[in-house]
N, C-alpha and C positions, 0 to 999 in steps of 0.2 A: 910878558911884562909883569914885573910884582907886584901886590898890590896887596896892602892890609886897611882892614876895615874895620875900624874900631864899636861898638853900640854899647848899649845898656846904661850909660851914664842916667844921670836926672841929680831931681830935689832929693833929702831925705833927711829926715829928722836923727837928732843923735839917737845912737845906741840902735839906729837901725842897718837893713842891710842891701847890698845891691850885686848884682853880679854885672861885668863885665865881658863883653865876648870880643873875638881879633879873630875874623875869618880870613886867611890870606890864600893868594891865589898866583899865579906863576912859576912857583916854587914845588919841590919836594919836601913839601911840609914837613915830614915824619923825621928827617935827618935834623934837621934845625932844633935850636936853643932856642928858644923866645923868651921875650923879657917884658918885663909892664918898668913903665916909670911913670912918673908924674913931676906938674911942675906948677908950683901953687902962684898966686899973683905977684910980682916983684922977687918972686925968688929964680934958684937954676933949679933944671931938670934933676929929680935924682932918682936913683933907680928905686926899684921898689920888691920887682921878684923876678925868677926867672925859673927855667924847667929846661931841662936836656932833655934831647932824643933817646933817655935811658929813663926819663922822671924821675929825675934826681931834680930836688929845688931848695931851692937857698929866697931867703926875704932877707928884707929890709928889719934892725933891730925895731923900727919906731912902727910894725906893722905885723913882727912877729906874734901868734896864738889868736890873730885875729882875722888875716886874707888867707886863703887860700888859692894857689895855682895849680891848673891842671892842664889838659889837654883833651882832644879827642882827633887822633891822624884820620879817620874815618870822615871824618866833617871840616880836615884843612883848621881845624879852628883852637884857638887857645881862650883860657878861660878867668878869670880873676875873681871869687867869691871876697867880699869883705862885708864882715860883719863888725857889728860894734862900733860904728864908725863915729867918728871925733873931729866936730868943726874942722882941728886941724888936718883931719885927711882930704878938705876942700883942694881942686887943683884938678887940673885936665891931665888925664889919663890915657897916655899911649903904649903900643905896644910897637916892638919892634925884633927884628932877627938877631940876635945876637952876635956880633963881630962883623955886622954889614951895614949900610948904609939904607936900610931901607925901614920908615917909620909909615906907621897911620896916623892918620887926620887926628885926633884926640878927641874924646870925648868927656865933657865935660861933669864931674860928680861936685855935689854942693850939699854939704852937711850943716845944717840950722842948729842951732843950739837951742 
């Protein structure tokens, strides 16, 4: 069974930083693309970044020089660093397999101005 596990969310004041983790589990982690979105209140989900199984990664223009994605195949787990963060990056953050139908529970980040 697949299964991704999203953490790290919380409170944080602007201009600060949080990492994100997405431990997933029934899968061949290391071949997969993972991807982080987010979907802030009243709005739609949209992506935000993603990583191949080569670490090659592409973001989001409204998130570019500021998150960081990575990976670790060793630990099943993907990773999201965002620094500098801006009331507007407020919004629950998932992560998901890229070109499949499988997401985590979302965890919630909240940027205070």
């Amino acid at each position: 069974q697949v299964q991704l596990v999203e953490s790290g969310g919380g409170l944080v004041q602007a201009g600060g930083s949080l990492r994100l983790s997405c431990a997933a589990s029934g899968i061949i982690f290391s071949v997969n693309t993972m991807g982080w979105y987010r979907q802030a209140p009243g709005k739609q989900r949209e992506w935000v970044a993603r990583i191949t199984r080569g670490n090659n990664v592409n973001y989001a223009d409204s998130v570019k020089g500021r998150f960081t994605i990575y990976r670790d195949n060793a630990k099943n787990t993907a990773y999201l660093t965002m620094r500098m963060l801006k009331p507007e990056d407020t919004a629950v953050y998932y992560c998901t397999i890229v070109g499949t139908s499988y997401w985590g529970q979302g965890t919630q980040v909240t940027v205070s101005s």
